[in-house]
N, C-alpha and C positions, 0 to 999 in steps of 0.2 A: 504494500500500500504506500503509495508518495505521501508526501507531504504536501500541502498547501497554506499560502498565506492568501487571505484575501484582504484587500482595501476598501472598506466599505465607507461611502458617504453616510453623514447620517443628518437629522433635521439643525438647523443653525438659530430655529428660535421655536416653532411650528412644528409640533410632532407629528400633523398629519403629512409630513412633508416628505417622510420616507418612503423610499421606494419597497415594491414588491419584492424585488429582487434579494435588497437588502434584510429585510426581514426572512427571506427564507434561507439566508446565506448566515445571518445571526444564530438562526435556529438547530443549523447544519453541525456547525463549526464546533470544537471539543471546547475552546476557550477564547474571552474575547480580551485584547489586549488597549487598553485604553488608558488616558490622560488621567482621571479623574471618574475614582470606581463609583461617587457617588451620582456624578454626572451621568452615564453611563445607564448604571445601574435603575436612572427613574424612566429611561426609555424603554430599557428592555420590563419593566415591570406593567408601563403603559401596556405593551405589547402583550403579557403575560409571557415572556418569555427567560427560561431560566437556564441560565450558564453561568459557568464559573467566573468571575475579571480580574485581572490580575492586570494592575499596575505600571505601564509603558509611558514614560515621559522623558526630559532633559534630564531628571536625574538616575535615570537606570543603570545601572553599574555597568562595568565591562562583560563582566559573570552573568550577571542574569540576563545580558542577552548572547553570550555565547552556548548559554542554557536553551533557550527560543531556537536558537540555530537548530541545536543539539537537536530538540526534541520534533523540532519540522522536519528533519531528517528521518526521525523515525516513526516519520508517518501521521501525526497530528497536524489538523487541519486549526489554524488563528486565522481569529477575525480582528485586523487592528482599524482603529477608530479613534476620531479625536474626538476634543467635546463638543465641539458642532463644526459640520463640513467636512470636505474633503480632504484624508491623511496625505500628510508627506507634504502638506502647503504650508509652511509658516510652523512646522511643530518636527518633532524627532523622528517623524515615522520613516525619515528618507532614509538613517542609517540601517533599520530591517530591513525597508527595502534592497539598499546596497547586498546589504550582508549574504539575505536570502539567496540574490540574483547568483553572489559568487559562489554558494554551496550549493548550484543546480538547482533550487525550490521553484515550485510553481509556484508565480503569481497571478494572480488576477484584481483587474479594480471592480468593483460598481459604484457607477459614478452617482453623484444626485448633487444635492442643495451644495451651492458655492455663496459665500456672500459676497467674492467681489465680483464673478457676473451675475449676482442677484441686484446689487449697487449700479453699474455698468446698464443696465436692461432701467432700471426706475430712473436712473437720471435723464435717459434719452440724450446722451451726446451724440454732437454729429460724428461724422468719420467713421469707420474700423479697427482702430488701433488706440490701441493706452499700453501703458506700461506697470505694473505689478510691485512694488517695493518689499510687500509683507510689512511688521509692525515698525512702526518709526523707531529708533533708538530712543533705549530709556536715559544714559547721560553721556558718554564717548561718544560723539561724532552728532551727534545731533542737531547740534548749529551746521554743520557742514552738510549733511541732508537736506534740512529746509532750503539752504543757497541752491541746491544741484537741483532743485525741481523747477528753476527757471531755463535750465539748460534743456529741458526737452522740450519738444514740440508737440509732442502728444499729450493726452491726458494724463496724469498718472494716479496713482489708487495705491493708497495704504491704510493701514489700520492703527487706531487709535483708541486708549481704553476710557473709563470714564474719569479716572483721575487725574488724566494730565491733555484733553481734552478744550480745556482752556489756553494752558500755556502752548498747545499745537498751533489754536487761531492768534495767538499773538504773535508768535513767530512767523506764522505767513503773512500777517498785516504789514510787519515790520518788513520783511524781505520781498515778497511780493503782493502790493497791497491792493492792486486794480486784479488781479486775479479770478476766478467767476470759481467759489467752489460749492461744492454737491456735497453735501456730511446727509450720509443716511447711518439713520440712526433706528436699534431695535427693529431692527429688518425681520420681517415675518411674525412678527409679535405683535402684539395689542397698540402697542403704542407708535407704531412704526410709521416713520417722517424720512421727509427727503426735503432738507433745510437748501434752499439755494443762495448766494449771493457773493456779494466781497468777504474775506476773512474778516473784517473791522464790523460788516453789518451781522453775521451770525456771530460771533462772538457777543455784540452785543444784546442779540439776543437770545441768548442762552444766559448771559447773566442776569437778563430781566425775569427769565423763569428756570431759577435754579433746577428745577424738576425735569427739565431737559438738559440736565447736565448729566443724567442718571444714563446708564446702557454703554452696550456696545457700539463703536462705531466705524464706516468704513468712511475716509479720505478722498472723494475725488477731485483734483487741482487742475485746471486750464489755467497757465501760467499767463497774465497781462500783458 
């Protein structure tokens, strides 16, 4: 019997937002490897679905994933999953992958819910083309990021948490202040917006209602 790893997408705010596929590939699998077993864990219970989760993130040891290797090898089929969206974008899941690929493992994705083209589709920019940053830098280089986003011509899309949210749109008012940007915010959830304007006029208004300060959110910058 092979081993396999699967990739599975899963919802980013929206539990009815899983795929078929997914769920019957959750159901499948010996064990699902995830970011966040609580996180995780409230999906698969939606679902009524019970499997073991074991623990996959930045801080995985060397050992416990030379273990994962190990035991894909001998025939145990992983489901790895972040805590919302597609693994391997912006989180740990690329080094299984790697790893997998070079001990012969099958892989497989199933794709589903992305937030940055869930963001991308609700802003409606013109064009084909942006560019992907993943999460802004929390203090190293971070000034030097906001400068580089003038340098492209495209749109570009990063993520931003709710803490630092603020000091993101001061930073672009300051560096680029005619800018046109798109902050979607609690994308698939209840509360879910897609704030347009200069950095200086959403900033401002998000300090007018701190309670949109709350959530996830994605980035998208048309440099002025």
């Amino acid at each position: 019997m092979e081993g396999k790893l699967s990739l599975v997408a899963t919802p980013i705010g929206n539990l009815e937002d899983v795929t078929l596929r997914a769920l019957r590939t959750l159901k499948e699998c010996d064990v699902v490897l995830c970011e966040d077993t609580r996180v995780t864990g409230k999906l698969l219970a939606h679902y009524e679905i019970k499997k073991p989760l074991r623990r996959y993130d930045a801080h995985t040891s060397e050992g416990d994933h030379e273990r994962i290797i190990s035991e894909l090898k001998e025939g145990k089929h992983f489901a790895l999953v972040s805590d919302a969206g597609t693994p391997g974008i912006s989180d740990p899941g690329v080094l299984l992958v790697q790893g997998a690929r070079e001990a012969g493992i099958i892989i497989e994705a199933i794709p589903g819910p992305s937030a940055v083209t869930t963001a991308v589709s609700l802003a409606g920019i013109a064009g084909n083309k942006f560019t992907f940053l993943g999460f802004a830098p929390l203090k190293k280089g971070r000034e030097t990021f906001f400068k580089s986003l003038v340098t492209h011509e495209e749109p570009v899309v990063f993520f931003e948490s709710t803490h630092r949210i603020l000091k993101t749109l001061t930073s672009l008012s300051e560096i680029t202040p005619k800018a046109q940007v798109y902050l979607g915010r609690e994308l698939t959830k209840m509360y879910e917006e897609m704030i347009i304007g200069t950095p200086e006029e959403i900033l401002n208004e998000l300090q007018s209602e701190p309670v949109r300060q709350k959530g996830e959110f994605v980035v998208l910058v048309q440099a002025g």
